[in-house]
C-alpha positions in Angstrom: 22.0 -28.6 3.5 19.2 -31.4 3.0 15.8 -30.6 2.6 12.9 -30.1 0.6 13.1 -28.4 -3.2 11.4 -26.2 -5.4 11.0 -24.1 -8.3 8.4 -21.3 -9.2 8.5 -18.4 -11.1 8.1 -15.8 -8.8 9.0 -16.2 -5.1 7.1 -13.4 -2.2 8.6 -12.8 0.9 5.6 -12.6 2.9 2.2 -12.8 3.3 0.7 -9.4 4.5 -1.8 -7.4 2.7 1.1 -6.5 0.8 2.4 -9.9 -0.5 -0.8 -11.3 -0.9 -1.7 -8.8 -3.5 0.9 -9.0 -5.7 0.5 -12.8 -5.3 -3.1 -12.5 -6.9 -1.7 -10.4 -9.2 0.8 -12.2 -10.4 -1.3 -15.3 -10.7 -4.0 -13.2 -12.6 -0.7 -12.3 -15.1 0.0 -16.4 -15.3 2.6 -16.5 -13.3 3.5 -19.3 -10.9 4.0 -17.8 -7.3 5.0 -19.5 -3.9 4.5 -17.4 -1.3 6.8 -17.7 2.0 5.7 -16.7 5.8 6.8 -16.7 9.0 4.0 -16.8 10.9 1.9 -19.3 11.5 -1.4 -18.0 10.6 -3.5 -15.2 9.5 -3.0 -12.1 11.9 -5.4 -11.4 14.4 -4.1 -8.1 15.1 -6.2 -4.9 13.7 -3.0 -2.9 13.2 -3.2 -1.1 10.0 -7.0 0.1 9.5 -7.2 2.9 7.0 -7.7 1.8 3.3 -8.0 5.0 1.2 -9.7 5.7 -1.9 -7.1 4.6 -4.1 -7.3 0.6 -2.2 -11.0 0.8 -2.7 -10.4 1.1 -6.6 -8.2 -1.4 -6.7 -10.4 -3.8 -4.6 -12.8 -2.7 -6.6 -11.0 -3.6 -10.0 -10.6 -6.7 -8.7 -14.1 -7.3 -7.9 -12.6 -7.7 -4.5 -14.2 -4.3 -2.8 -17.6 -6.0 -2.1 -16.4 -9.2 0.1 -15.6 -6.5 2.9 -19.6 -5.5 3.1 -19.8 -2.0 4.6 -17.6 -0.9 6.8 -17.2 2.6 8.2 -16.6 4.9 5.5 -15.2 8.5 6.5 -14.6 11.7 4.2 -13.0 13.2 6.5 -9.2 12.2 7.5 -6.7 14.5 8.1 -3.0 16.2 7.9 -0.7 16.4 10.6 -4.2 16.1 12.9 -5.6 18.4 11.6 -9.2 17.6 9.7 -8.8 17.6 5.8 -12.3 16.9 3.3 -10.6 13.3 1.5 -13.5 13.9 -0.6 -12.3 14.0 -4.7 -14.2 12.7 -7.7 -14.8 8.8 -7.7 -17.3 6.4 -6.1 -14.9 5.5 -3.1 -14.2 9.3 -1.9 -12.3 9.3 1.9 -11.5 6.6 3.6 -12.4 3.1 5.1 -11.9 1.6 8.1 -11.1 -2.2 8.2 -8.9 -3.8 10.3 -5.7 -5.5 8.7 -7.1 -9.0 9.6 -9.7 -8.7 7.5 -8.4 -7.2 4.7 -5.3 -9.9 4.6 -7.7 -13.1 5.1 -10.0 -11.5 2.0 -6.4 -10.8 -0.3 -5.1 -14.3 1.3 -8.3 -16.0 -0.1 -8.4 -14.6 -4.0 -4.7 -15.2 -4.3 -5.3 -19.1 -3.6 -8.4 -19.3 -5.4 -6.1 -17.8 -8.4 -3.4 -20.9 -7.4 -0.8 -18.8 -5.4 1.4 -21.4 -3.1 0.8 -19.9 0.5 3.3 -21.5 2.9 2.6 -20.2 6.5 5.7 -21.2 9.3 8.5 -20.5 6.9 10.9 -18.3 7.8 13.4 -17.5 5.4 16.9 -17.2 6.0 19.5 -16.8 3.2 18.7 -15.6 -0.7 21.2 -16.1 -3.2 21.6 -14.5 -6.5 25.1 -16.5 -8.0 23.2 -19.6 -9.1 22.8 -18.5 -12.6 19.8 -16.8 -14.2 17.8 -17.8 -11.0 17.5 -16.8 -7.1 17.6 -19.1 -4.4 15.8 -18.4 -1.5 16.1 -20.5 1.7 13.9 -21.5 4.5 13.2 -23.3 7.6 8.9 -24.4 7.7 7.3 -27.1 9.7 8.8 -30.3 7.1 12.4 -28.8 7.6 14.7 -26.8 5.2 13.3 -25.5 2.2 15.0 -24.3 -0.8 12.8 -22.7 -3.9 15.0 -21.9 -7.1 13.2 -18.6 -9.0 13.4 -16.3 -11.5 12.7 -13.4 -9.1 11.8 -12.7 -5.5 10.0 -10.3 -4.2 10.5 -9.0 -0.3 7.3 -8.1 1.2 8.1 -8.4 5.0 7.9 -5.6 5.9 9.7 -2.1 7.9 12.3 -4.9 9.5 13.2 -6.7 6.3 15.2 -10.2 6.5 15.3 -9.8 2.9 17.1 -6.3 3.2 19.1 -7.2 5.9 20.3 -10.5 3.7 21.4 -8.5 1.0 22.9 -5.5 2.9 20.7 -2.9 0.7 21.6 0.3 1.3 18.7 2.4 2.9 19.4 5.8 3.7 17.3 7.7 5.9 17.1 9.2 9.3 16.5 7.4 12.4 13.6 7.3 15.1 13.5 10.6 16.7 10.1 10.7 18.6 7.4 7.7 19.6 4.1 7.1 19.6 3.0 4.1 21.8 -0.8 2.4 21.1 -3.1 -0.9 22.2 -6.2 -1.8 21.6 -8.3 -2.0 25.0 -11.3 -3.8 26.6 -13.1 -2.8 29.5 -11.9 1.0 29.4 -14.3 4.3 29.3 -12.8 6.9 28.2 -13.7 10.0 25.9 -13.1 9.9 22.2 -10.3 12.2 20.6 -9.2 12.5 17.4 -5.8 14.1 17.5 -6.3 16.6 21.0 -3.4 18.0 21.9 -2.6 18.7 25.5 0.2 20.8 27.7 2.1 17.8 27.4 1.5 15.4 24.5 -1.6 15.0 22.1 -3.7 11.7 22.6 -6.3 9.7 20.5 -9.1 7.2 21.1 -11.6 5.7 18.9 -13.9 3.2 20.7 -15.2 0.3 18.2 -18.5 -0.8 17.6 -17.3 -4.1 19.5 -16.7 -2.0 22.6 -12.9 -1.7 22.3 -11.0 1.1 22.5 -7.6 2.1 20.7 -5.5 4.6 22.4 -2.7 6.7 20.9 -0.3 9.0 22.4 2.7 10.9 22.3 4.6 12.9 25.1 6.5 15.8 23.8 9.6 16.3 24.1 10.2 12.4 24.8 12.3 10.0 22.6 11.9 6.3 20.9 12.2 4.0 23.9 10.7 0.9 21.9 12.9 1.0 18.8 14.1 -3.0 19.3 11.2 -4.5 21.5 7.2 -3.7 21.8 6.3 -2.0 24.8 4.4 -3.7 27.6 0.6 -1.9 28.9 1.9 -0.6 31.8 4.2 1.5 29.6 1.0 2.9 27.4 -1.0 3.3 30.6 1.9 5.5 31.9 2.2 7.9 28.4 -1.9 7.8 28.3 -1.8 9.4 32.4 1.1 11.4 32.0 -0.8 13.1 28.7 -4.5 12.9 29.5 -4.9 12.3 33.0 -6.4 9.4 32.4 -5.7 5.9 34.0 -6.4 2.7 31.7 -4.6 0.0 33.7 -7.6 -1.3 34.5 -8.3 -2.2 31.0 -7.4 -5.4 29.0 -4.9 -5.1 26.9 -5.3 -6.9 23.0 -2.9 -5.4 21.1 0.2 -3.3 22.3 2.3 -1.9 19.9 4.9 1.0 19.6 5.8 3.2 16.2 7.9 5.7 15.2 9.0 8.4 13.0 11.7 6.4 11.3 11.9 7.9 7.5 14.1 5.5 5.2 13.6 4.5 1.3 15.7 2.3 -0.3 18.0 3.7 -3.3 16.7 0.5 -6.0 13.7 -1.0 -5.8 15.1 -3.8 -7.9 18.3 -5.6 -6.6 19.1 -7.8 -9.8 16.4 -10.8 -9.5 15.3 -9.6 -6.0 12.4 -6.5 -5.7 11.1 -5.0 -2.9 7.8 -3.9 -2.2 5.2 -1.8 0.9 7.6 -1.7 4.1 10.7 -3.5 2.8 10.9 -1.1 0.7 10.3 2.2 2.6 9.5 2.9 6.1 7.7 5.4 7.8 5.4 6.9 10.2 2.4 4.8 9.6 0.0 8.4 9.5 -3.5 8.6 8.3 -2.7 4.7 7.0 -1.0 5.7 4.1 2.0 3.2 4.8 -0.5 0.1 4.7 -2.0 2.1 1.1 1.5 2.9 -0.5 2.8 -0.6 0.1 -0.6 -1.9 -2.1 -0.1 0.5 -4.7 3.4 -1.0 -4.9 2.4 -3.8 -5.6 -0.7 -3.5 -8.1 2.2 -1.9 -9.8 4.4 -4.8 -9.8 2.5 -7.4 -10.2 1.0 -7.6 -14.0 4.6 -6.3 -14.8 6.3 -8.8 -13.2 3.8 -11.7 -14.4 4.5 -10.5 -18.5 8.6 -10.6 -17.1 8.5 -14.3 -16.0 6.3 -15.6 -18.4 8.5 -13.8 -21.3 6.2 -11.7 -22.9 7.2 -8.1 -21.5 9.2 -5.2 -23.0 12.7 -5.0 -22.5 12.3 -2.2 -20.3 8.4 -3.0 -18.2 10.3 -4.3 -15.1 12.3 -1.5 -14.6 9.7 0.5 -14.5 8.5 -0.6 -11.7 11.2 1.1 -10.3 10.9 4.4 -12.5 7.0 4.6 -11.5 6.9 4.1 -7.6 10.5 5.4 -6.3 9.5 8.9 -7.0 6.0 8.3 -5.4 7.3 7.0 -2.6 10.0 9.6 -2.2 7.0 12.3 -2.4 4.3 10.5 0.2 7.8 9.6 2.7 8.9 13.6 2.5 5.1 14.6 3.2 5.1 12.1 6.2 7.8 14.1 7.2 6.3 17.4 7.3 3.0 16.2 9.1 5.4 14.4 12.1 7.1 17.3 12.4 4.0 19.4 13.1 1.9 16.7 14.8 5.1 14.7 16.9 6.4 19.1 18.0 5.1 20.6 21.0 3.7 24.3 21.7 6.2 25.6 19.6 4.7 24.1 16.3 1.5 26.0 17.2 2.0 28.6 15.0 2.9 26.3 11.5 -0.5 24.5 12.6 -2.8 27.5 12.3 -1.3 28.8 9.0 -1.5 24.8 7.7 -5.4 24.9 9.2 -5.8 28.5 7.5 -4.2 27.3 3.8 -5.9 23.7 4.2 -8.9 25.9 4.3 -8.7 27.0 0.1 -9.4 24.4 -1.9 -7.3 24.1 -3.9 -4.6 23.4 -0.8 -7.7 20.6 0.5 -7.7 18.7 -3.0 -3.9 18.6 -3.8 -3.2 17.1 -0.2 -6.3 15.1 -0.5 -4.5 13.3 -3.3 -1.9 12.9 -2.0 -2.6 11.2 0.9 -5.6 9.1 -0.9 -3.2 8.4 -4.1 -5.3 9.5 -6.1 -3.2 12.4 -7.6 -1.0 9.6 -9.3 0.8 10.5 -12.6 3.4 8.3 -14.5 5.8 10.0 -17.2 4.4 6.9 -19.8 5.5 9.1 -22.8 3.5 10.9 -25.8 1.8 13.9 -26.3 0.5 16.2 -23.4 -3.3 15.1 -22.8 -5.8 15.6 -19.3 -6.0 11.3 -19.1 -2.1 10.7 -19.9 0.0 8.7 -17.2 -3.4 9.1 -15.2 -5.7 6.9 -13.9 -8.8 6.5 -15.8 -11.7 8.0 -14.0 -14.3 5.5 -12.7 -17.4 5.8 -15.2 -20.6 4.1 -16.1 -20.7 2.4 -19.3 -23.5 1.2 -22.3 -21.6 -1.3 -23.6 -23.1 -4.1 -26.2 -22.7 -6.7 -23.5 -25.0 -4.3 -21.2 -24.2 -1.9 -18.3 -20.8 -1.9 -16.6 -18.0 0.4 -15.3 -14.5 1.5 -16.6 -13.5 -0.3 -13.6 -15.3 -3.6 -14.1 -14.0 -3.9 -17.0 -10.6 -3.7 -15.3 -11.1 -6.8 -13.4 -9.6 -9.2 -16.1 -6.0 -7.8 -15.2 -5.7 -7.4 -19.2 -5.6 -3.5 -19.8 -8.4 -1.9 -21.6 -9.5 0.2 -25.0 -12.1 2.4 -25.0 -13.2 3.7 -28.3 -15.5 6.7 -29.1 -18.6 5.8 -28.8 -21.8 9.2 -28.1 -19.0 12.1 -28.2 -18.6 12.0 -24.3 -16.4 10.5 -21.3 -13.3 8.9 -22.0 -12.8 8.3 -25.7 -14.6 11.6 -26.7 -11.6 12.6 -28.6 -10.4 9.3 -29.5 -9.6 5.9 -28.3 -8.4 5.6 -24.9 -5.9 2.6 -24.0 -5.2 1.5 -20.3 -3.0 -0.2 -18.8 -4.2 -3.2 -16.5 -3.4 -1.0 -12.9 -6.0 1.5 -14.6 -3.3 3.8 -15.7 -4.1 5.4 -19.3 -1.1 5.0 -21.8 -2.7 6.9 -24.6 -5.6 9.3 -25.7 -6.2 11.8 -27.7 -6.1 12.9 -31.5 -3.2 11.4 -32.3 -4.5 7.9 -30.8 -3.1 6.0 -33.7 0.6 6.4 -33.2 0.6 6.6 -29.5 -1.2 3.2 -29.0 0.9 1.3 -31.5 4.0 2.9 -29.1 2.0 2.0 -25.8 1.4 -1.4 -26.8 4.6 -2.4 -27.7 6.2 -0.8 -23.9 2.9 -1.9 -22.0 0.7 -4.9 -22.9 2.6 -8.4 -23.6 3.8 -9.4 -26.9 0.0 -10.8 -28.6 -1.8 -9.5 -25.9 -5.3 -9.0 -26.8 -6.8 -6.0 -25.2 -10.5 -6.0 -25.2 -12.1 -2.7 -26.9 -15.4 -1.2 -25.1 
């Protein structure tokens, strides 16, 4: 086929919030990155709204946190629809609401600055891996065909994955079982709910300081009816009437949209030279935004690994671990999604489940285990040594005396280069001996018996001559 050529590094499968992190980070980690999309231009749709604490520390780590001024800020979200305290230690406890467009067109604009190749209209359709000890991936964009030979790809495109579907990678699951239908709306007065459930479904609205209006809603006892094509307004009206009472049809519909309780993970994230990453990898009920927050996590994961891969200075083993670390998270947050749409998708006869789950999310200790969980801040990675509080955990956001002046454990962070903190008045991390952290804020070793540990850490984690600057 005739056409344009290319070669990169690293190529991403689309440009969602997803994508467009782990573009920046890859480009932070010196990697070259061409990133491929279908559409046209930047969404204008608020879809995904929720960023949890967890994506406000990695804004934040990215000096990225402050370019979205001050939105709404929440510490209350909830479980199944039923209020849960987000607050844990941190300075970005609950959550924050911000529609997707924004946070893409901020992650879109860092990842250029840092020299990521955005290419909008460029839909890919075919991704070879028998040309050697690279991967082709195809494309059809505005000039004509495109072909861009890489060392890896990466598919961020989402719950309906050409990517996937190109490669026939098994993902095992169950299917849609129950629906919610949704739109954003102009022109319509109606109460606001925050999951009320009613004889015969449970509804939601949330009217926006620009005098829109998203509505939610679910009949019981009815199944998917969207599962290959978005529903029309009429078809919300009709769910929002037969729940609530309610008629909307009057309104102006600018956004309709349909979602389900589809629960699938993929057995590998890593396909020989192809990875996957938010969606592509996993879907699910998109609940309390924690799809939107697990596919970023992905790929802050990814990325610096990745980077150190294609640029030949990682481990042997860093790139599988991508693997190692986020499977198992993902197979925990996907099997709690599951338990909240089975009590907040079930009619009257969940009742019962939903009193003893308000009851028990009552003691805290029940509040702060699922309020890391769904936040992601409860994060552990098996990275090896000695049993210590900070091991495999994310370093605690602190203030910082430093000989260059005031900062924070997560300024420093904003280099992408990992971090040392050694001892310095007895307290905070490093009070019992250097800390070392990797750069997705992940501590690799502390403790005593620093010494050994960190020689071990540095040779799995940090690049071969990395320097990693000591505080």
């Amino acid at each position: 086929m005739a056409g344009a050529r290319l070669e990169t590094q690293v190529v991403v499968v689309g440009a969602g919030p997803v994508g467009l992190l782990l573009a920046g980070e890859l480009r932070l980690g010196g990697a070259e990155v061409v990133v491929l999309e279908r559409r046209t231009g930047p969404t204008t749709e608020s879809r995904a709204s929720t960023l949890h604490a967890r994506t406000a520390e990695i804004l934040d780590s990215r000096g990225l946190l402050d370019e979205l001024g001050d939105p709404p800020r929440q510490p209350v979200g909830h479980w199944a629809g039923i209020p849960l305290d987000l607050t844990l230690p941190g300075p970005h406890a609950g959550q924050w609401k911000v529609p997707q467009y924004d946070t893409e067109r901020l992650l879109e604009r860092w990842a250029r600055s840092l020299g990521a190749d955005v290419r909008r209209g460029h839909h890919v359709h075919g991704v070879t891996q028998d040309t050697g000890p690279y991967v082709e991936t195809v494309a059809e964009g505005p000039g004509g065909a495109l072909r861009v030979r890489a060392d890896h790809v990466v598919a961020c495109d989402g719950e309906d994955s050409t990517v996937r579907r190109l490669l026939g990678a098994a993902f095992p699951g169950h299917a849609a079982r129950r629906e919610l239908v949704r739109a954003d709306i102009a022109g319509v007065e109606v109460p606001d709910r925050r999951f009320q459930r009613l004889p015969d479904g449970f509804a939601v609205a949330a009217r926006r300081p620009d005098g829109v209006t998203r509505v939610m809603a679910h009949a019981f006892g009815t199944s998917p009816q969207h599962a290959s094509s978005a529903p029309e307004f009429t078809d919300v009206a009709e769910v929002w009437k037969r729940v609530t009472g309610e008629d909307i049809s009057a309104g102006t519909p600018l956004w309709v949209n349909a979602f389900d309780d589809t629960n699938r993970q993929l057995d590998q994230y890593r396909h020989g030279r192809v990875l996957f990453a938010g969606d592509a990898a996993h879907r699910q009920l998109p609940i309390g935004g924690q799809a939107l927050n697990l596919g970023l996590a992905d790929a802050f994961n990814l990325g610096w690994k990745l980077a150190a891969h294609v640029t030949g200075r990682a481990h042997p083993g860093l790139l599988d671990s991508y693997h190692g670390e986020r499977h198992p998270v993902g197979r925990r947050v996907l099997a709690g999604i599951r338990a909240q749409a089975l009590l907040l998708l079930g009619g009257p006869e969940v009742e019962p489940v939903r009193a003893l789950t308000a009851e028990l999310i009552a003691l805290e200790p029940v509040r702060a285990h699922l309020a890391g969980l769904v936040t992601g801040l409860d994060v552990r990675h098996d990275v090896g040594g000695p049993a210590h509080p900070l091991l495999g955990a994310l370093l605690p956001h602190l203030a910082l005396d430093t000989p260059g002046g005031p900062t924070s454990t997560t300024a420093l962070l904003r280099a992408g280069r990992g971090l040392r903190i050694a001892p310095h008045d007895g307290t905070g991390p490093g009070s019992d001996g250097p800390v070392l952290v990797r750069p997705d804020g992940h501590v690799v070793a502390a403790g005593p018996e620093h010494d050994a540990q960190e020689q071990t850490a540095r040779a799995r984690w940090f690049p071969a001559g990395a320097t990693v600057p000591t505080t």
